[in-house]
N, C-alpha and C positions, 0 to 999 in steps of 0.2 A: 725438556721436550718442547718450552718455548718455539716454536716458529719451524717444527720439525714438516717435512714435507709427508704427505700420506701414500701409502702405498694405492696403488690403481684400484686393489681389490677395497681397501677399506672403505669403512661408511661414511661419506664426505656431509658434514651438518647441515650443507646447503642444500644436500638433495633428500631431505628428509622428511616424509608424508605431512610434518609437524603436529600439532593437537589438536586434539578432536571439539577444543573450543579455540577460534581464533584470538591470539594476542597481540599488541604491536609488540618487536623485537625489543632484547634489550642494548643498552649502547656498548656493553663493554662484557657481554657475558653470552657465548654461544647458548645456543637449546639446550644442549645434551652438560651444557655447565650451571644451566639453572634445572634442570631436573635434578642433579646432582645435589644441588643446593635444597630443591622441594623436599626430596629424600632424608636427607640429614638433618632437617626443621621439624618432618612429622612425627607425632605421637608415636605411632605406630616402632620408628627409628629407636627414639628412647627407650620404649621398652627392653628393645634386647636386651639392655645391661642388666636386666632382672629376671631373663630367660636363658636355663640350665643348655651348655654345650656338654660337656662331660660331668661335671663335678658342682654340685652347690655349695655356696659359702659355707656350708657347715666344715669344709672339710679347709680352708682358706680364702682368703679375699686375694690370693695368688693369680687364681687359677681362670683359663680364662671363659667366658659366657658369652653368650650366642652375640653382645656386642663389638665385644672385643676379639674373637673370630672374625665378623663381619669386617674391621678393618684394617685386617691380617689381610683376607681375604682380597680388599681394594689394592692393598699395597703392591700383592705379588700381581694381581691382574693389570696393575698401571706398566708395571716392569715388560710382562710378556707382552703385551700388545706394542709397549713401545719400540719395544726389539723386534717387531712385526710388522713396524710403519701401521698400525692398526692406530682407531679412532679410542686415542685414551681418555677423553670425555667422558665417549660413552662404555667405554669399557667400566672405568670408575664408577661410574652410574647405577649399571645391571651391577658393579659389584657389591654396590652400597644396600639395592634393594634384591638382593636375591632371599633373604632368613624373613623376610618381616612376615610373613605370612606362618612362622612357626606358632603353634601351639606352648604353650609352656610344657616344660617338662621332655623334651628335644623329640626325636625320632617316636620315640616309645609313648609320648601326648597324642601325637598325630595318629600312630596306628591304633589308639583306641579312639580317638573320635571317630576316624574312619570306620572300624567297626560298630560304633553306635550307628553313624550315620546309617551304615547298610542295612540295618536295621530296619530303615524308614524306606528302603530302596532310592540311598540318598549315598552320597560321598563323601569324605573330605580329600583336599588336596591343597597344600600350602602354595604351592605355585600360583593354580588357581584365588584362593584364597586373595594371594598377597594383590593380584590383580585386582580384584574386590574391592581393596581396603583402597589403592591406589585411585580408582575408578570414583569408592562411592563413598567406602566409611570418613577419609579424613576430610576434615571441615575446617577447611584455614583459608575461604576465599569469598567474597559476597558473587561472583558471575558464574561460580559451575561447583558441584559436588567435586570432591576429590581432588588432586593434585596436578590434574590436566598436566602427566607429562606427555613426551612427543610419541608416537606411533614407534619408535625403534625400540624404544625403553620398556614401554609396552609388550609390547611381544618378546622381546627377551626375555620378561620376567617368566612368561608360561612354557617358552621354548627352549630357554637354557641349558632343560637337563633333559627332557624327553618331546617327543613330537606327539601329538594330539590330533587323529579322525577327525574328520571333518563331519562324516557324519554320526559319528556319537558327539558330536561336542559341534554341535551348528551355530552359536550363541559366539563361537572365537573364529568364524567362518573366515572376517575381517582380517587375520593376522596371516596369513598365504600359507595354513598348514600341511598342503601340497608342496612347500618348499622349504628347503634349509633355512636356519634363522644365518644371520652375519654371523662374520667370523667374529666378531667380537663377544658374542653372544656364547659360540658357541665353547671360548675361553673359559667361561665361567666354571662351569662342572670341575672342569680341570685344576683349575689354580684352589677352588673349595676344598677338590683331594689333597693338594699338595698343602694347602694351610691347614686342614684338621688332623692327617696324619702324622704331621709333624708336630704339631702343637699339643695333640692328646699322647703321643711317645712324651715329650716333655712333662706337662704335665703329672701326666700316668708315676713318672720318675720320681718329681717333685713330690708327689701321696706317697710315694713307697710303695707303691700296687705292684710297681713292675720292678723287676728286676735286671740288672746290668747285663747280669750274665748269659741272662735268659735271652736279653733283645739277641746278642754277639751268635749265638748257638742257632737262632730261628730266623734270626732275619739279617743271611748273608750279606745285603746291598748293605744296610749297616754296618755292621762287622766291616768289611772292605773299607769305608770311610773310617771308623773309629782305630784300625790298624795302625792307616796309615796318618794319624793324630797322635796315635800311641809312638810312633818308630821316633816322630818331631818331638816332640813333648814329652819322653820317659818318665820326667819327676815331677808331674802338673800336676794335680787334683784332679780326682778323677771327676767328677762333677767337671770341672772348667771342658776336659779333655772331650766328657760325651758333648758337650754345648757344640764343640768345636766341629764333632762328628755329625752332630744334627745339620747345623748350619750349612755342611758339606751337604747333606741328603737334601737339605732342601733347593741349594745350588741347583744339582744335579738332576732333580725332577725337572725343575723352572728351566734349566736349558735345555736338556730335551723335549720338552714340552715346545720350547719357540723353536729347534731346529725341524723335529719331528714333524710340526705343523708347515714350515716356509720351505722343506720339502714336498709333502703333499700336494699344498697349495701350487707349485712348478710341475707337481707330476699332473696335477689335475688341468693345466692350460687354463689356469682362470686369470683372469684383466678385470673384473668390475666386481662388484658387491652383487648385483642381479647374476656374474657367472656361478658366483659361492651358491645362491639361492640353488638354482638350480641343477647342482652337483646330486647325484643319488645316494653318497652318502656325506656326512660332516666330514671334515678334511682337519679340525684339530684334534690334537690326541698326543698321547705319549707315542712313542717306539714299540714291536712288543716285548726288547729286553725288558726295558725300563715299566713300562706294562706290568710284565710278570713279576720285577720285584717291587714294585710296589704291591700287588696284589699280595706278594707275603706280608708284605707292615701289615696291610689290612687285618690278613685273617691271624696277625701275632697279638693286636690289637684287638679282635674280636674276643679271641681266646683268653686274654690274658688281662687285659682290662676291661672292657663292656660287661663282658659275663663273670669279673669278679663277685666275688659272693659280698662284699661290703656295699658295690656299685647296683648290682643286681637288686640285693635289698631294700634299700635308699626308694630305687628307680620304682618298685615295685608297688612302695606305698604312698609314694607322689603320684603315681596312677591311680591308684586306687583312690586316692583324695577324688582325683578328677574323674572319677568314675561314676563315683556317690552325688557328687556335684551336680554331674548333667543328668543324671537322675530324678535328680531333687527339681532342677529348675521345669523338668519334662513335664514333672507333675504338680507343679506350684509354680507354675509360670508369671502368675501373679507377682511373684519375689524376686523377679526380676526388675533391674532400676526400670522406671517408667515411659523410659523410648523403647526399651527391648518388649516390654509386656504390651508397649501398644502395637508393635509389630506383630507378636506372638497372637492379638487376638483378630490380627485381619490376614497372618500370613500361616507359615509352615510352622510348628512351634520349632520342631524339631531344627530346623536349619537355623532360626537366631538365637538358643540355646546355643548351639554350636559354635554360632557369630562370636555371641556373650563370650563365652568361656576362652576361645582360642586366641583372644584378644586380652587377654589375664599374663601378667605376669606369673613368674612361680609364687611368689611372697601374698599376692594379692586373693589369689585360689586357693591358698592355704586359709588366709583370713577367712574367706568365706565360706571353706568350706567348716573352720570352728566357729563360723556367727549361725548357720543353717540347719550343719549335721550333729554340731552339739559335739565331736569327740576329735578334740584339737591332735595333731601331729607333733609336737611339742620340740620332739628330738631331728625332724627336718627344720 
């Protein structure tokens, strides 16, 4: 992608709001290649390898976690945008920092903080969140809080997957939520589905949660690939054969996804990065064949591994951990390390309890919830 020319609509580096602290440039590393880089240095980054995508190490050191997701996820997004003349920097970029705002313990962390939060008539939301962290929490510079990446980078992280009111949300006014984010932004959502639905089928396979038979029987766009793996390969392993069949599924989203979009994009008459902006709806997406069968992986994956009874279990008392947890710190705020508790005595408790905890790996919220609650989880 070396020296690749950009499409008219993409985000050109040169015209880019830049940081919200001035820096001089560097000699040999665009913006959107040193935020890339800021990304992959923070704390925050490292984490993931310790925060649950589908499976905790109890089950393999195989299987993958919300880091190694993460850059699945950069991988296929460098692909799509490139085949888009889109701005693969920044694509890389928003793909690198899309997860860091997770809670431990994936989806099912976040929808109970968010329910505590409501509690307080307060929220969570990792998007947000991860904004946060980018903005205030990480501390790796003596001239400004946080990782002063550029104004693109920034708002893709909150706009990626959903648009945000301007007037319930006045605080993100700044980021033009009257307009579309970039296309490269708005890649993101997409190439996340096609890396986790793919990777949790795998997965799912590799535990024995799922069944062969079962994917071929429910989820046709499958069956269709693994057919026609099966007619080439009659006497492979069947293991090698489904690998073969995935790898086709994920083909086949990934270029739908880039033809589906750079149709769009021609049907929509757009030329600049401000036409994308102003489009009334996002212009990337699937097809809605390709649409509709993914939405069956989805819901064969809902069914059949999310709401497995072993998975469901696990999930259930890793929440619960973090239930007791922010419980305990709500009411013994005090026991929090000493920048959280000097926060908690001048600020909201309830919101840097929240900070604290969503910032926990799995392994580390477990420790504390056996130094606090007294009754270890032993078997996560």
């Amino acid at each position: 992608m070396i020296g690749m020319t950009l499409a008219s609509y993409a985000m050109n580096v040169a015209e880019s709001r830049g940081r919200r602290f001035l820096e001089p440039s560097h000699p040999y590393r665009n913006d959107y290649a040193r935020d890339r880089d800021r990304v992959i240095h923070s704390r925050a980054f490292r984490r993931l390898e310790a925060k649950t995508q589908v499976f905790t190490t109890r089950y393999s050191d195989h299987f993958r976690n919300r880091l190694t997701h993460t850059l699945e996820v950069a991988q296929i997004a460098r692909t799509v945008a490139g085949a888009l003349k889109l701005n693969t920097g920044l694509a890389e970029a928003l793909a690198l920092v899309h997860d860091i705002g997770h809670p431990p313990f994936g989806h099912a962390g976040e929808h109970l903080l968010d329910e505590r939060m409501r509690e307080h008539g307060d929220f969570f939301d990792h998007n947000l969140h991860a904004l946060r962290i980018v903005e205030n929490f990480e501390r790796r510079y003596l001239d400004f809080s946080g990782l002063n990446l550029t104004f693109e980078v920034r708002e893709g992280i909150i706009k990626h997957s959903r648009d945000y009111n301007a007037d319930r949300f006045p605080e993100l006014a700044e980021y033009r939520l009257a307009e579309r984010p970039l296309l490269e932004a708005q890649l993101i959502d997409h190439v996340d589905e096609i890396a986790y639905d793919t990777a949790d089928l795998d997965d799912g396979m590799e535990a024995r949660l799922v069944e062969l038979d079962s994917v071929l029987n429910q989820v046709p766009f499958f069956a269709l690939h693994y057919a026609a793996v099966d007619r080439r390969y009659p006497g492979s392993p069947v293991k090698l054969k489904f690998n073969e069949a995935l790898k086709r599924v994920l083909d086949a989203l990934a270029t739908d996804l880039i033809e589906n979009t750079a149709r769009q994009i021609v049907a929509a008459g757009v030329h600049t990065a401000d036409d994308v902006r102003r489009q009334p709806a996002r212009l990337a997406g699937f097809s809605t064949s390709i649409a509709e069968a993914n939405a069956q992986l989805k819901t064969f994956l809902r069914c059949n591994l999310y709401d497995h009874p072993n998975i469901v279990e696990e999930r259930d008392r890793s929440v619960d951990a973090l239930d007791q947890l922010f419980r305990f710190f709500l009411a013994r705020p005090e026991k929090l390390p000493e920048q959280y508790a000097e926060q908690a005595r001048t600020g909201r408790v309830h919101r840097v309890v929240c900070d604290y905890i969503a910032g926990m790996t799995d392994h580390f919220l477990l420790r504390q919830y056996e130094e606090f609650i007294g009754s270890p989880l032993r078997a996560l």
